[in-house]
N, C-alpha and C positions, 0 to 999 in steps of 0.2 A: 540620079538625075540632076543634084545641086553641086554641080563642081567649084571647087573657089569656097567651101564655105565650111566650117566647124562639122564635127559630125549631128552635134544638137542643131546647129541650125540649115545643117543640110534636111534633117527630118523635120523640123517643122516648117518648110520651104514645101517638100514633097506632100504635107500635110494639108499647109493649105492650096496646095495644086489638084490635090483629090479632092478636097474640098468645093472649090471652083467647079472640077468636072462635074461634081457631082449634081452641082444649079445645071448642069448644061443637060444632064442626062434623068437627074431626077427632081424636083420640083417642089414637089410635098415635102419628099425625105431632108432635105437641105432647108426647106424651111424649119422643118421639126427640129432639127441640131441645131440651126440657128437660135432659133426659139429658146432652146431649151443651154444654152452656152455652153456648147458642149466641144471643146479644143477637139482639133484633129488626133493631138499626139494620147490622147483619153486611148480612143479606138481601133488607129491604125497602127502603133507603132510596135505592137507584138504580129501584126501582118506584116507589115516590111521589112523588118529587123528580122524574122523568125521565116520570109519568104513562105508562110501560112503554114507552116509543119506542127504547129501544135493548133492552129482553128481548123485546116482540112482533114478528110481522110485520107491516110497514105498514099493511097489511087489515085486520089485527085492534086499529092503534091506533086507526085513524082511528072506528072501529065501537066502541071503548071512550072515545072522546073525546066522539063523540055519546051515548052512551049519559048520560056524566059528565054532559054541558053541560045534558041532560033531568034528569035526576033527582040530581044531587048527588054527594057524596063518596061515598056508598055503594055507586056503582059500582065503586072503588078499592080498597076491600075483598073487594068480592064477587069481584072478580078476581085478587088476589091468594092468601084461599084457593083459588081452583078452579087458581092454580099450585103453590101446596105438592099439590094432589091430583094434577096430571099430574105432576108431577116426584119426588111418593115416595108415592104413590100406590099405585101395583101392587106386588102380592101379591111378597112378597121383596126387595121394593125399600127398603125398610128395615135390612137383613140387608148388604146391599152398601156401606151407610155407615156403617163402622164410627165414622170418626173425623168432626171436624166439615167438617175437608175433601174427604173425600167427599162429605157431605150440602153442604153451598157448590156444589161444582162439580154436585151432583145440578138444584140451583135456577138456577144460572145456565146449565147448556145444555138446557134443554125440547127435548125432543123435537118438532121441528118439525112432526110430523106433527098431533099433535093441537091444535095451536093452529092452528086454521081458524075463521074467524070465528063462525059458526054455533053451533061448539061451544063455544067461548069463552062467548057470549051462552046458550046453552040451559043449561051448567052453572053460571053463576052465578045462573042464575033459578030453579034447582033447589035451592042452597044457604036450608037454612032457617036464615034469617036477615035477622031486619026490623029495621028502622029504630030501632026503638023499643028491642031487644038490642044495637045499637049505640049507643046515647045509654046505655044503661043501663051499659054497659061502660066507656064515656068516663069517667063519673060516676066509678063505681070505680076506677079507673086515676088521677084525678085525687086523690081522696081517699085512695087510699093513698099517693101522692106528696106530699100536705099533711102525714099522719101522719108519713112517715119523714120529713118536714124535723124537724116539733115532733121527734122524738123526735133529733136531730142526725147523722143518717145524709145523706150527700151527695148531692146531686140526681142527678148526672152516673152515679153508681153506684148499678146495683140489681138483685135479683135479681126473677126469675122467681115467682110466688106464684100467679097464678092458676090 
């Protein structure tokens, strides 16, 4: 999705774009990472670099690979939120991560059960969130990254604003 940029800074571009969506789509959970200073590139970056083959089951990548190769990178998002929502989703499951290492290990062992293809595809089809609020977030994310260079703040380090 970050064209024009480094491959490190194309992914923590994309990072804080998920990040973004994620205030938009989920409210709690984005404050808890907030909270808790937790970089995108911690969580995501073995999801988008690895397009979920080693966090899905095979069923569910092959069914997210088709999905991708039809309609674009916006599959990769959409799937991503709907795993910040099975994995600190449920009611009190927020409460159980206190520190950032519990929320880590909350993302990297999904709950197998809910990741069944079906449900994979019907909750990110349910995620409102179009095309058009992800271009719109890129946008942002890149122009706050033009700002903090002008203003002499390091690429590589950033914090959290959206």
């Amino acid at each position: 999705m970050s064209g024009g940029l480094s491959l490190k800074e194309a992914v923590q571009v994309d990072g804080d774009v998920l990040f973004g969506l994620l205030k938009k789509t989920s409210l709690p959970i984005h404050k808890h990472l907030k909270k808790q200073k937790m970089e995108p590139i911690l969580y995501m970056t073995e999801w988008f670099m690895c397009v979920f083959t080693r966090t899905l089951p095979w069923g569910c990548v092959l069914r997210v690979w088709d999905m991708f190769l039809c309609e674009g990178v916006k599959v990769v998002f959409r799937v991503a939120l709907v795993l910040f929502r099975i994995a600190l989703g449920e009611p009190g499951c927020l409460s159980q991560c206190p520190t950032m290492y519990e929320t880590l290990e909350k993302l990297r062992r999904l709950p197998i059960q809910t990741l069944e293809e079906e449900f994979l595809v019907q909750e990110s089809l349910r995620l409102n969130i179009t095309e058009r609020d992800m271009e719109k977030e890129h946008q942002k994310q890149i122009q706050r990254r033009k700002t903090k260079e002008m203003n002499g703040d390091k690429p590589g380090r950033h914090k959290h604003r959206s």
